[in-house]
C-alpha positions in Angstrom: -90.7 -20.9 60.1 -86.8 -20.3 60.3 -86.4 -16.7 60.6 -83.3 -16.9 57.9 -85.5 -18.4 55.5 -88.0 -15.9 55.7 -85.2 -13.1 54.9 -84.0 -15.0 51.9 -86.6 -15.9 49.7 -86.2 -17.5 46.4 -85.8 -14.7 44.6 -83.2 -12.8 46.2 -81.5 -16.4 46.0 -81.4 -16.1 42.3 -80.4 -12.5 42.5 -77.5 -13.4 44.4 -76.2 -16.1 42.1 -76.5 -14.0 38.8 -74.0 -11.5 40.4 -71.8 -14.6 41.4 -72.1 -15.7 37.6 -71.8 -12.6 36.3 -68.7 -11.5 38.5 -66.9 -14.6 37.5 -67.4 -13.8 33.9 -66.3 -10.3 34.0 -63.0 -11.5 35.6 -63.1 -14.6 33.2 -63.3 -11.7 30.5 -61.0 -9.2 31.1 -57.3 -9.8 29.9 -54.2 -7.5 30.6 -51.4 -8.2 28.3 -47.9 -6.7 29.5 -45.9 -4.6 27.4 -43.7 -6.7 24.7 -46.5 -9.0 24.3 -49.6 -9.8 22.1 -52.1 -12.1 23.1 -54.0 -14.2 20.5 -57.9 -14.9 20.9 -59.5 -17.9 19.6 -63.4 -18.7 19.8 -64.4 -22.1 19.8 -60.6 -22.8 18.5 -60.3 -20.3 15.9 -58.3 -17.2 16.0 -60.5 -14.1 16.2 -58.0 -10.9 17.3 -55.1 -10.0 18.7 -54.9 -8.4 22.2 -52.4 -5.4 22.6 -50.4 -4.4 25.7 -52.8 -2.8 28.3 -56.4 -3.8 29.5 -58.3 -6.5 27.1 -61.8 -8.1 27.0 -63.3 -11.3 25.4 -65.8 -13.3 25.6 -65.1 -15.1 28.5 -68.2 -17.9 27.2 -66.8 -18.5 23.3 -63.3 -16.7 23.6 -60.1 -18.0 24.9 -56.4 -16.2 25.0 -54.7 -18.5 22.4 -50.8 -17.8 22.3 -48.7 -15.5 23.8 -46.1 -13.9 21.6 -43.0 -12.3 23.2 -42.8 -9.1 20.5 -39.2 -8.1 21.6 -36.2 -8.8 19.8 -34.8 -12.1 20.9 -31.4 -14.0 20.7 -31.0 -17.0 20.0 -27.4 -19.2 20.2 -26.9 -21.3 17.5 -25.3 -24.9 19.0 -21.5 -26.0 17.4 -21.5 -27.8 14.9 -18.8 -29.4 12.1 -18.7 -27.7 8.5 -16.8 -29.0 5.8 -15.7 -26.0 3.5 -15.3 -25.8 -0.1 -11.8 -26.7 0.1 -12.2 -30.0 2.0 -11.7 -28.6 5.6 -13.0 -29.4 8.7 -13.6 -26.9 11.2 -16.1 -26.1 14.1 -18.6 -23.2 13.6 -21.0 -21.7 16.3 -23.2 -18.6 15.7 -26.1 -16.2 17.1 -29.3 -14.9 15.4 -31.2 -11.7 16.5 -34.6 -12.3 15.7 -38.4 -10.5 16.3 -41.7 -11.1 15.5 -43.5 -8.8 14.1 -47.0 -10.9 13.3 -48.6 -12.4 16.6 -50.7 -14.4 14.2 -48.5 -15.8 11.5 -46.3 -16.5 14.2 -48.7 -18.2 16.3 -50.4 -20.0 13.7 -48.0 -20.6 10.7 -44.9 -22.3 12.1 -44.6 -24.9 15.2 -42.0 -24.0 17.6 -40.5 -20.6 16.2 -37.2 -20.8 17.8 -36.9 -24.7 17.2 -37.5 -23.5 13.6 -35.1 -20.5 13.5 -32.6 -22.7 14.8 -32.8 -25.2 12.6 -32.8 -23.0 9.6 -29.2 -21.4 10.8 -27.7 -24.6 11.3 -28.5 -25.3 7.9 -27.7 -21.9 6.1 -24.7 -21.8 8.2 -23.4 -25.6 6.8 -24.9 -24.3 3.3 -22.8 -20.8 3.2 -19.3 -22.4 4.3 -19.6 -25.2 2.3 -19.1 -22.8 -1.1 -16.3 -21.0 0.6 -13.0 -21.9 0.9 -11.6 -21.7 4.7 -9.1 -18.8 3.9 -12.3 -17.0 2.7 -14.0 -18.4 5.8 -11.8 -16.6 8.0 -10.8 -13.4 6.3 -14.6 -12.3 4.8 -17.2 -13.3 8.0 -18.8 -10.2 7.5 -19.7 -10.9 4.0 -20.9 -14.3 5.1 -23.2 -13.1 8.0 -24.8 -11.0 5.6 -25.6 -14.3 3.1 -26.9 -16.1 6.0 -29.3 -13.4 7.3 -30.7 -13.0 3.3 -31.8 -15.9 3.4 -33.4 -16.7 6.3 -34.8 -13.5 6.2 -36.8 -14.4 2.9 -37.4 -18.1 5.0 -38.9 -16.4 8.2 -40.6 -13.6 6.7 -44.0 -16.2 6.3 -44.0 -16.8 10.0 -44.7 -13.1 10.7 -40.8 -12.9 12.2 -37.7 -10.4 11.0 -34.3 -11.6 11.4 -32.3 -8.9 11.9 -29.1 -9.8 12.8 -26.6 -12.7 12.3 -23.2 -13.4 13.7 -21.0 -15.9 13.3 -19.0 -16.2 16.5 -16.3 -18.7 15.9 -14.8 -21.0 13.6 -11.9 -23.4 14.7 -10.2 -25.5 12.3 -8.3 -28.6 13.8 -4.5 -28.2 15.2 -2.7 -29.5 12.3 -4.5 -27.2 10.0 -3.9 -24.1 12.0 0.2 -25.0 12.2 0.2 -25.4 8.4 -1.4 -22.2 8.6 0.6 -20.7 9.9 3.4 -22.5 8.3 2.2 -20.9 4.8 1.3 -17.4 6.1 5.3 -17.5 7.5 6.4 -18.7 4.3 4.4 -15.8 2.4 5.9 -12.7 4.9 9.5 -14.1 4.0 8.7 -14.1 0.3 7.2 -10.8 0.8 10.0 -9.6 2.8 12.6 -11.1 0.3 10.9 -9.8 -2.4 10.5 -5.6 -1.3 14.3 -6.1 -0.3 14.9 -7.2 -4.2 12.7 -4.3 -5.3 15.3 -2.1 -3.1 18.3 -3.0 -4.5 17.1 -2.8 -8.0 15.7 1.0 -7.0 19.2 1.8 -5.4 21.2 -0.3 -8.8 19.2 2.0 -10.7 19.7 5.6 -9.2 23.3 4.3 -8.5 23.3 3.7 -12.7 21.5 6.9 -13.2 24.1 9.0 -10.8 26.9 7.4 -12.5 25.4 8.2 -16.1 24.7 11.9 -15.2 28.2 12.0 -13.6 29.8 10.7 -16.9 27.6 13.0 -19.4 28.7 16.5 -16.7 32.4 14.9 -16.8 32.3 14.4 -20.6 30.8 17.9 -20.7 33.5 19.6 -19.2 36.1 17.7 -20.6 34.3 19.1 -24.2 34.1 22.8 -22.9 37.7 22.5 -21.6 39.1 21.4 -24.7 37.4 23.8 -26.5 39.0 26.3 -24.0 42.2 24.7 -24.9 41.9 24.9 -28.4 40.6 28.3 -28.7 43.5 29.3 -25.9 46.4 27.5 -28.0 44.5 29.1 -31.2 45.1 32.6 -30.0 48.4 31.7 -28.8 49.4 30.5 -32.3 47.8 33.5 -33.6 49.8 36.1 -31.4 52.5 34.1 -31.9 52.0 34.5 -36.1 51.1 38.2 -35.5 54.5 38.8 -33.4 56.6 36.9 -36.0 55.4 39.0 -38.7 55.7 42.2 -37.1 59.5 40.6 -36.2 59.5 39.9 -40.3 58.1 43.3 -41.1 60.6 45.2 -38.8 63.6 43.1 -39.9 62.6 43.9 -43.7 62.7 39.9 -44.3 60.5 37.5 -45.3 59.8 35.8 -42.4 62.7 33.1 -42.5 65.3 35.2 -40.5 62.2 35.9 -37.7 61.4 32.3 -37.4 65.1 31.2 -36.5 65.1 34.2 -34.3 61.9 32.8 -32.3 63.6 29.0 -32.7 67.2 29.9 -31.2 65.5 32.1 -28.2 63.1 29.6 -27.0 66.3 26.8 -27.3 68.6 29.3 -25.5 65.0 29.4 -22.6 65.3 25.3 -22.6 68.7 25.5 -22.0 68.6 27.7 -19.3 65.7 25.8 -17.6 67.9 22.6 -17.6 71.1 24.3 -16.0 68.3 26.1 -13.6 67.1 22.0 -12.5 67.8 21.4 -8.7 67.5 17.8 -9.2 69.7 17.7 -12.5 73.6 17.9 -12.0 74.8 16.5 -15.2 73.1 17.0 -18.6 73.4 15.1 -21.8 72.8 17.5 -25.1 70.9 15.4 -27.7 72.3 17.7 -30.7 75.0 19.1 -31.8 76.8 22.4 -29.9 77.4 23.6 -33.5 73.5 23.9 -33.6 73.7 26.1 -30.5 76.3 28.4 -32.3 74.8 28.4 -35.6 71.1 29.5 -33.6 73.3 32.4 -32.2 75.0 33.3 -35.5 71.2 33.6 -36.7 70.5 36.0 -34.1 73.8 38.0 -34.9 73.2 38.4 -38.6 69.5 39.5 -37.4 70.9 42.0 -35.7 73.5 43.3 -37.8 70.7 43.6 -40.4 68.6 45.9 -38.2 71.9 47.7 -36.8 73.6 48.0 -40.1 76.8 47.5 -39.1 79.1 45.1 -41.0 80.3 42.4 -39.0 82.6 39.8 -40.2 80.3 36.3 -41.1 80.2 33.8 -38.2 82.6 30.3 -38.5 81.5 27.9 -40.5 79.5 25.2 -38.4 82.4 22.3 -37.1 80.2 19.3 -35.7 81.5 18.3 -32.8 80.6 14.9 -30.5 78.1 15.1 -27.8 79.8 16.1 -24.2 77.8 16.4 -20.9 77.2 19.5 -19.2 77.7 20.5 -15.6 
């Protein structure tokens, strides 16, 4: 007999092709998921468990790794696509969605193509959102629409075991023409703005202008009121020391005030007088009355006299009128 053959008999034959077997299955059966992934495991084509990152086993007979689910937050960009908005514009509109799964099995199992799907369901909500918004809006309140569009497929997503958490619109581009009546308007609005504030300045400067101008009047009008009362009450005095000196005049004359008041009349005619001969730009003067007027005056202030003297002077003339003649 062979010598090789004797060796090996049939027993160690088997031997050696269990270990082959069972060697195949233990590599067959031991798994190792990397991290950011769950593995699913299906026996005889249903799901049994879920495989976490690190060293896995399974049946390697009945078990099978299923799908393969990439557990880190993905991104996603949303392709262009034209949006008519509530106000009958057309404009282009592209976007990004931040989304993670956070189920391995509703994601494997409940929905066909997860980011087919997610795609599909931004393109829609995207259309659906700007389509109730007018294209000012559009442009001025993005952040409120990103937050409509994540809402709701958020609730849409949440039965495939995946969290959307973040959505961005990244552009929206109206056509040429609208964007030059654009900004046709918006110039049309910062001049009215413009004219408008410089309307509200005037009015502000008419009306502290008015408001100077009124306080000015009412301070004028009340100092013209305290000067005339300082008039009156000066000329008031005046009158008054004027009366007291005439009757002290009357009183030391012995009279009853006639005599005194001629006196006072013929000295402040003879101080007129004096103050029109005194005139440097007067070299001729014209007497409005009578001279006889002048002498009688001064036959007053005699007759005063001789009534405080006591002396008995001879009476003046009589009066003679006599015309008007210039003085030099």
């Amino acid at each position: 007999m062979d010598p090789v053959l004797d060796f090996i008999s049939g027993g160690q034959i088997a031997l050696i092709v269990l270990a082959i077997v069972l060697i195949f299955l233990v590599v067959k059966g031991v798994r190792i998921v990397p991290q950011g992934e769950q593995w699913t495991v299906e026996r005889f084509g249903r799901y049994v468990t879920t495989l976490e990152p690190g060293l896995g086993l399974i049946n390697p007979l009945f078990s099978r790794v299923g799908k393969k689910v990439n557990m880190m937050e993905n991104v996603l960009d949303i392709p262009e696509q034209d949006v008519i908005t509530q106000d009958n514009a057309s404009c282009r509109v592209d976007a990004i969605v931040f989304y993670q799964v956070i189920d391995a099995r509703r994601a494997a199992y409940e929905v066909r193509d997860l980011e087919g799907a997610v795609i599909n369901l931004a393109l829609t909500n995207i259309r659906s959102v700007l389509g109730s918004t007018d294209l000012d809006a559009a442009l001025s309140s993005r952040d409120e629409m990103n937050s409509r569009i994540l809402k709701v497929m958020d609730e849409a997503t949440d039965p495939w075991g995946t969290k959307i958490t973040r959505v961005e619109i990244k552009d929206i581009s109206p056509p040429t023409d609208l964007l030059e009546a654009m900004a046709s308007q918006m110039k049309a609005e910062r001049e009215k703005r413009a004219q408008i504030l410089e309307a509200e300045g005037y009015r502000a400067a008419a009306i502290q202008r008015a408001e100077g101008d009124k306080q000015s009047e009412i301070l004028k009008a009340e100092g013209e009121l305290v000067a005339a009362q300082r008039q009156a009450e000066a000329r008031e005095r005046l009158a008054q020391a004027e009366a007291e000196a005439t009757r002290l005049v009357a009183e030391a004359i012995g009279s009853t005030g006639t005599n005194a008041v001629n006196y006072f009349v013929a000295q402040k005619y003879v101080e007129a007088l004096s103050e029109f001969a005194r005139s440097p730009n007067q070299k001729t003067i014209f007497m409005p009355m009578e001279v006889s007027s002048v002498i009688g005056s001064i036959g007053g202030i005699k007759e005063l006299l001789n009534s405080v003297s006591g002396d008995d002077l001879p009476p003046s003339p009589p009066s003679i009128p006599r015309p008007p003649r210039p003085w030099s």
